[in-house]
N, C-alpha and C positions, 0 to 999 in steps of 0.2 A: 758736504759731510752727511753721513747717515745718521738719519732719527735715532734718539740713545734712549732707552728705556729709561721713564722715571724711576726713583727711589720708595720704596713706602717705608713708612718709619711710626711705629706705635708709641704712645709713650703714657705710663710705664709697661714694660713689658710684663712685669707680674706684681699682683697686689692680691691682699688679703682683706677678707671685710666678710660683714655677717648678712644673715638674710633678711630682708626689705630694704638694704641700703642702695641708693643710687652709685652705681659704678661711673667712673667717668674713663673715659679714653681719649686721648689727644693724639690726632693726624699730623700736625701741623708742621711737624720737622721733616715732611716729606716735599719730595723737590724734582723737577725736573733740572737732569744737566745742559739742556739744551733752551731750558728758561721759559718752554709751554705751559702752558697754563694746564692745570692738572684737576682732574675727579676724583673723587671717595665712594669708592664700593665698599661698606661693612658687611660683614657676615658670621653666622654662629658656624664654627668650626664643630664644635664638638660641646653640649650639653648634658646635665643628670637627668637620667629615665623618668620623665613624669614632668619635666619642666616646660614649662609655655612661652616664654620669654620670646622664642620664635614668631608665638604670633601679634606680640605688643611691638617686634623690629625693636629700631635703635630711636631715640628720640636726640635731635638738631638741636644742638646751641648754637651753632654758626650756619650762615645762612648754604654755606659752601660742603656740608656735612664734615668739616675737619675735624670738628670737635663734639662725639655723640655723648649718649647713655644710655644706661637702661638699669633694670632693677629687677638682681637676679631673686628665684622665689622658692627656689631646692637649694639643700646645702649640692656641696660636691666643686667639680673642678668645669669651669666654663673657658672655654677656648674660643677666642673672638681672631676673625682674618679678616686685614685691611689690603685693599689694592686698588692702588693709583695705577690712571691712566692721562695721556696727553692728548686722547682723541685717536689717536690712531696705534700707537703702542703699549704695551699693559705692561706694571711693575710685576716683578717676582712678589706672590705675596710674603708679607708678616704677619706673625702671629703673639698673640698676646694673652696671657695666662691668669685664670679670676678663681681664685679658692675663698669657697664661699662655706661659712662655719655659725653654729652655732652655740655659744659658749655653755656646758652645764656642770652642775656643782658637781662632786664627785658622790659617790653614798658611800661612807665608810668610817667604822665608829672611829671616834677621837679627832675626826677630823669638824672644823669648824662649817656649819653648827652644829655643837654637842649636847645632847640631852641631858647629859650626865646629871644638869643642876636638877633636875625636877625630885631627886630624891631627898633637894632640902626641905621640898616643901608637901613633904608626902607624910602619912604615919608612922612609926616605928615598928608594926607591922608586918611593914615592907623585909625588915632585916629579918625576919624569920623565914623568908621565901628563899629558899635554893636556887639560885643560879639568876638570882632577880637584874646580872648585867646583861642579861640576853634581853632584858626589854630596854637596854640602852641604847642596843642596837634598834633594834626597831623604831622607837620614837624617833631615833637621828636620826634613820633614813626616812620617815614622814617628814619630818623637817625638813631635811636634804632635797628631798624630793621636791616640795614644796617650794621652796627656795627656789629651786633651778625652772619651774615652770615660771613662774614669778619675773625670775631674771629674763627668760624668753620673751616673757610679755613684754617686758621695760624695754628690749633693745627692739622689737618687732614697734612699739611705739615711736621710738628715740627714732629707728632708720625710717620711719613711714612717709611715703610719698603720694599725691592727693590718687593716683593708680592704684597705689597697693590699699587702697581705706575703701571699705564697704561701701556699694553704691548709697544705699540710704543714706549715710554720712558724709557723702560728697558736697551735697548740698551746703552743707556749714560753709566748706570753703570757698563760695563763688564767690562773696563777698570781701575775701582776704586778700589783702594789698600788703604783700612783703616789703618789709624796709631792715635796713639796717640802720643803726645809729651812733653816730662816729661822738667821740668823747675829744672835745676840740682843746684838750691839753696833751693829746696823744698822736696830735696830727700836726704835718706841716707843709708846707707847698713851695713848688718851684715857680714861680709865676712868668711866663713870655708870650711872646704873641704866635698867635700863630703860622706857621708855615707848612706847608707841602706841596710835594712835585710827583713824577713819573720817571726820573734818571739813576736814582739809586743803582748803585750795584754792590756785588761782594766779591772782587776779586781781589785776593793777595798781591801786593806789588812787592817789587824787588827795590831793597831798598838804595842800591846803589844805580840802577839803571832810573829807576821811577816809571819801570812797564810791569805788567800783570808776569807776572811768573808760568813756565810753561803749563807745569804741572801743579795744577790746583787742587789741594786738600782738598777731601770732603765735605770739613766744615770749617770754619773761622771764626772770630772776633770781634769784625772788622766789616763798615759798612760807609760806601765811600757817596757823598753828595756832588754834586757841579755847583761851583760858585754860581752860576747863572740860574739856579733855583734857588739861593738862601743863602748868603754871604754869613749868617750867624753872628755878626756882631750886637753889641749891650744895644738896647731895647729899654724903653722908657720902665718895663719892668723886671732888667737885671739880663744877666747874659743868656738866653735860651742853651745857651750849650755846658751849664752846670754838671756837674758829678753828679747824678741819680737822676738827669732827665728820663722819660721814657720816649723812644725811637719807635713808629709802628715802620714796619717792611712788610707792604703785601697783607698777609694775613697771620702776619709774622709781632711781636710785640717785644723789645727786649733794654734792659735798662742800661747806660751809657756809663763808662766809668770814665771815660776819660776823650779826647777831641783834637785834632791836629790837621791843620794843612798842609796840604801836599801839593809838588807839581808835577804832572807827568811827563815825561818827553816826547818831543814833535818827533825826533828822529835820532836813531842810534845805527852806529857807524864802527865798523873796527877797520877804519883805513888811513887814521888819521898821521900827520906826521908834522914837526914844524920846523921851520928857516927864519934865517936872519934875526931878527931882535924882536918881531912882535906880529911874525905871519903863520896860519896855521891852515895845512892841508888836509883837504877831504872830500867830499863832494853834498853834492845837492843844496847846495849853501842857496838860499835865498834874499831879497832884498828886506824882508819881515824880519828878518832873525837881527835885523840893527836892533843892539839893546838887549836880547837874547843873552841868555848864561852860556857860557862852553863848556861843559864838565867833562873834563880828562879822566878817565877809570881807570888807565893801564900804561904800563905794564907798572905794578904797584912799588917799583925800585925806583919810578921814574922820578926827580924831581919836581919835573912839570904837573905830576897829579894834582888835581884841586881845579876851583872854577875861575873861567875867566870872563869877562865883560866882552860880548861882539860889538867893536864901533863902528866899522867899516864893513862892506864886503866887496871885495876886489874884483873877484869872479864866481863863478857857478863851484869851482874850486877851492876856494881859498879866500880867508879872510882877518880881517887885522883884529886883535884886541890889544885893550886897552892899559892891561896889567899884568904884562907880564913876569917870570921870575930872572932872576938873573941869570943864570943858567938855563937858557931858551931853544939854541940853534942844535938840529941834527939828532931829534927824535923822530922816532917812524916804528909803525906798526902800533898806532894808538887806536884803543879805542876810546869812544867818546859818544854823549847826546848832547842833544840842543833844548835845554827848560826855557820854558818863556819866563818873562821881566817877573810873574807874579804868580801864585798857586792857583789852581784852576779847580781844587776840590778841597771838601772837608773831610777828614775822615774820624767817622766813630768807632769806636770800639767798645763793644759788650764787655759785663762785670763774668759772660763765662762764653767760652765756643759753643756756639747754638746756631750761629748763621751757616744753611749751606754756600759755600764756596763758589765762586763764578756762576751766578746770578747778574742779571742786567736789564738796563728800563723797569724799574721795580718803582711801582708806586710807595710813596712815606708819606708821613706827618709827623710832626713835631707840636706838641700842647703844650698846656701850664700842666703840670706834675704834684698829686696830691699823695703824701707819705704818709703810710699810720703805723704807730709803734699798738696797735690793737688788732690789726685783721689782716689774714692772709686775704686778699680782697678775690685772688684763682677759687680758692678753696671754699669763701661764702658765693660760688656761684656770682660773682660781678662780670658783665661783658659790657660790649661795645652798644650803646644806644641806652644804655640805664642811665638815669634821670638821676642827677643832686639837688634836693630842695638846699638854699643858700639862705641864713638869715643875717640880715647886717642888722648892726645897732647901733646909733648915736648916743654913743655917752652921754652928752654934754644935756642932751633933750628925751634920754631914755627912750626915744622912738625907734619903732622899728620892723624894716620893709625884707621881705623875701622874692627871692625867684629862681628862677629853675636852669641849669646847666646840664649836659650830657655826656655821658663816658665815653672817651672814641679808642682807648684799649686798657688792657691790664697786665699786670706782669708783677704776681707775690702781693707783697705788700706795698703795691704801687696801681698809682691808676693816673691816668691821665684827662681833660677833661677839653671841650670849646665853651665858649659862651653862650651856647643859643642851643633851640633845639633843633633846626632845620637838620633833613636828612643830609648826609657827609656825602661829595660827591672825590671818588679816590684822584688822587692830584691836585686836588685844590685844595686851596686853605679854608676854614671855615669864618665865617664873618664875626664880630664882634659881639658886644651887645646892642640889642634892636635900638630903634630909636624909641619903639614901645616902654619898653625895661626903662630904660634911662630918664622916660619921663616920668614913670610910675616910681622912680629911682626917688628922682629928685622930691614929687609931691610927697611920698613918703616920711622922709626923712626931713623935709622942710628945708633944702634946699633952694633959694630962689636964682634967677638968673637962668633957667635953660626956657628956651623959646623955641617952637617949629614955626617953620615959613610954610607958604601956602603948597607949596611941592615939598615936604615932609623934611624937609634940612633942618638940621638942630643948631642954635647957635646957644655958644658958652659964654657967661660972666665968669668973671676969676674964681665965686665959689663954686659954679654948677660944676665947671672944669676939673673939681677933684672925684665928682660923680664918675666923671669918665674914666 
C-alpha cells in the first residue's frame, strides 16, 4: 500500500489576545494514517510591518515541537503554518489565525471618564464664562487619554513574559521558581497503580462482527488496550478504569468517560449452514476453537441468530455445539465469526472525539488522576515532567513529612501523576515509591517497623505496611 500523507491539524485555528501575551498553539491532533511517526515544521505565514517575532522563532513546550509559542509584539493579524511530515512525505499545510489587539479607552465627552464633576468643585466664576462645556471636553479627553495609556501599561504588565521584560530587569527573574498552589478542599484524586504498554490502538470495530470497520472516520472516541498489557481490574487502590481517569496515547492526553470489554473475532465467514440437531457447517474450523463462541449474524429472519458454545469439532468443516435452538436443521448461507472463551481487549472511550481513528502500536499510560474544581491545569502552562511537592500529616502526632511526585500528562482540569521522579521510559510503567521515600516516610511520621536488608529490600510490620 502507498505512503498516505500525514494530516496537520492546528488547534485553535483562530484566537484573539493582546500584545505581550504568550500565544500558545497545539499540533497534537495531527496523525499520520499509516501510523508513522511524524515532525513539526512551524512557520510565520504572514506578520504586521515592523514585527520581529521571526527572529525570537517559536518557543517548545514539548519535547517533539507539537506544542509551541511565542509572544506576538505589534498589534495586527499573525498568520502561523504548521506541516507534518512522516520522513518522507509532507502534509498539506494548515494555518492558524492570531489577532492581536490593544484595548483603548475611547475620547469622547459623556462617556466614562467624565470631567463633568470638576465644576463642583470650581468657583462660581466659572458660570459667567461662555461656552465653559467646551473644557468638559478637554479635561475628559486628558483623562481618556490618560486612562487608556494606563490600561496599556496594566495589560503590557499582566501579559509580560521574562522575553518581553527589559534586559536590565531580567536579572530579578533568575531566581524565580513558578509554583502553583492547589487549595486541597478543591481537589480530588483517582488513585491506581500504575500501568503502560506499546499496543494501543484507535480503530472503530463493528459492533456486530467484533472486526475494525472498513472505512475508518477521521476521528473517534474510542481507544482499545490488549488484555496482555493491563487486564484493569480493582487494585489495592480502587479500579484504575474510573470515570475521569486520564489515558495518555502517544503524545496524545485524553480523559476516559467510560470502559468496556471487547472480544474481537478469530475468523468471519459468510458460508455458514447447519444439519441435523446440533451440527454446523463452514470451514477453517480448528481443534482451538473447542470452547470458542459461534455467533450466527445472518440472515436476521433466521431463528438460529445468536451465540452458541463449540464443544466438538468434527472436521476442518464442520463442528458440533452445545446449545442449540429447537429449530436447528436446514439453514445455509449464514454468516458467522468465531470469539474466543473470553475478551482479548479493553476498550476506552473519551468524554469527546479527539482520538485520530485507526492508529496502531501506540504507546499509553495510565496513572493516579488528580481533579481540581480550581485550575484549568492546560491553561496554567502544567506538562509532562512538572514536579508535585506532597505533604502528609499525622493527625494523631501532628507530624509531618513531604515528598516529591511528577506529572506524566494533562488534560483541562486534570492531571495525572507517578510516584517517583525517574525519567518515564514510553511502554513501561513507572515504579512506585523508592525505597528512599518510604524510609524517610516512615522516620518522619514515626512509624516504626520498616527495615532494609543489606541488598536494599524493605521489610514491613503491620504498621510500616500502611506507609506503603
Amino acid at each position: 500500500m502507498p505512503n498516505r500523507a500525514p494530516v496537520a491539524i492546528i488547534t485553535p485555528t483562530e484566537q484573539e489576545v493582546v500584545v505581550g501575551s504568550i500565544v500558545k498553539l497545539d499540533g497534537r491532533s495531527s496523525f499520520d494514517p499509516d501510523n508513522d511517526s511524524i515532525t513539526y515544521a512551524w512557520s510565520f505565514k504572514q506578520v504586521p510591518i515592523g514585527s520581529q517575532v521571526e527572529q525570537f522563532g517559536f518557543t517548545n513546550l514539548e519535547s517533539d515541537s507539537s506544542i509551541v509559542t511565542f509572544a506576538p509584539d505589534l498589534t495586527g493579524t499573525y498568520q502561523i503554518q504548521l506541516i507534518v511530515s512522516d520522513g518522507v512525505v509532507e502534509s498539506a499545510p494548515t494555518e492558524s489565525l492570531v489577532d492581536v489587539r490593544v484595548i483603548l479607552v475611547p475620547n469622547h465627552q459623556g462617556l466614562v471618564p467624565d470631567a463633568g464633576f470638576i465644576w463642583d468643585y470650581l468657583s462660581d466664576f466659572w458660570n459667567f464664562v461662555p461656552d465653559k462645556r467646551r473644557f468638559d471636553t478637554v479635561w475628559s479627553s486628558l483623562i481618556q487619554i490618560t486612562a487608556s495609556e494606563m490600561l496599556k501599561l496594566y495589560q503590557y504588565q499582566y501579559n509580560c513574559s521574562i522575553r518581553d521584560i527589559q534586559e536590565t530587569l531580567q536579572r530579578r527573574w533568575v531566581s524565580f521558581s513558578p509554583g502553583l498552589e492547589l487549595d486541597q478542599s478543591k481537589i480530588s484524586f483517582i488513585l491506581a497503580e500504575e500501568a503502560a504498554g506499546s499496543s494501543a490502538s484507535t480503530f472503530v470495530f463493528d459492533s456486530r462482527t467484533g472486526t475494525p470497520i472498513n472505512e475508518q472516520p477521521t476521528y473517534a472516541s474510542s481507544i482499545t488496550i490488549p488484555k496482555t498489557e493491563g487486564d484493569f481490574t480493582k487494585t489495592s487502590f480502587g479500579s484504575p478504569i474510573a470515570k475521569g481517569s486520564l489515558l495518555q496515547l502517544g503524545n496524545r492526553t485524553f480523559t476516559s468517560e467510560r470502559s468496556s470489554s471487547i472480544s474481537e473475532a478469530l475468523d468471519h465467514q459468510v458460508d455458514g449452514s447447519t444439519f441435523g440437531v446440533d451440527v454446523f457447517f463452514g470451514s477453517q474450523f480448528t481443534s482451538q476453537m473447542v470452547g470458542m463462541t459461534l455467533r450466527i449474524l445472518g440472515p436476521t429472519t433466521s431463528s438460529v441468530t445468536g451465540d452458541y458454545l463449540i464443544s466438538h469439532i468434527i472436521s476442518t468443516s464442520s463442528v458440533q455445539i452445545s446449545n442449540p435452538p429447537t429449530i436447528w436443521d436446514g439453514f445455509i448461507g449464514l454468516e458467522y465469526i468465531i470469539l474466543p472463551p473470553s475478551p482479548q481487549h479493553t476498550t476506552f472511550f473519551s468524554d469527546r472525539d479527539q482520538v485520530p481513528a485507526g492508529l496502531e502500536n501506540q504507546f499509553w499510560r495510565m496513572s493516579s488522576t488528580l481533579i481540581s474544581d480550581q485550575y484549568n491545569f492546560e491553561e496554567q502552562g502544567i506538562s509532562s515532567g512538572d514536579v508535585i511537592e506532597v505533604e502528609i500529616l499525622r493527625l494523631d502526632l501532628q507530624v509531618l513529612s513531604t515528598f516529591f511526585i511528577q506529572v506524566t500528562c494533562v488534560d483541562r482540569n486534570r492531571l495525572s501523576f507517578s510516584f517517583n521522579l525517574e525519567d518515564l521510559i514510553d511502554g513501561t510503567a513507572a515504579n512506585g515509591l523508592s525505597n528512599d521515600i518510604q524510609i524517610t516516610l516512615a522516620t518522619d511520621l514515626i512509624v516504626p517497623g520498616l527495615s532494609a536488608d543489606l541488598n536494599g529490600n524493605l521489610t514491613y510490620s503491620i504498621d510500616a505496611a500502611a506507609v506503603k
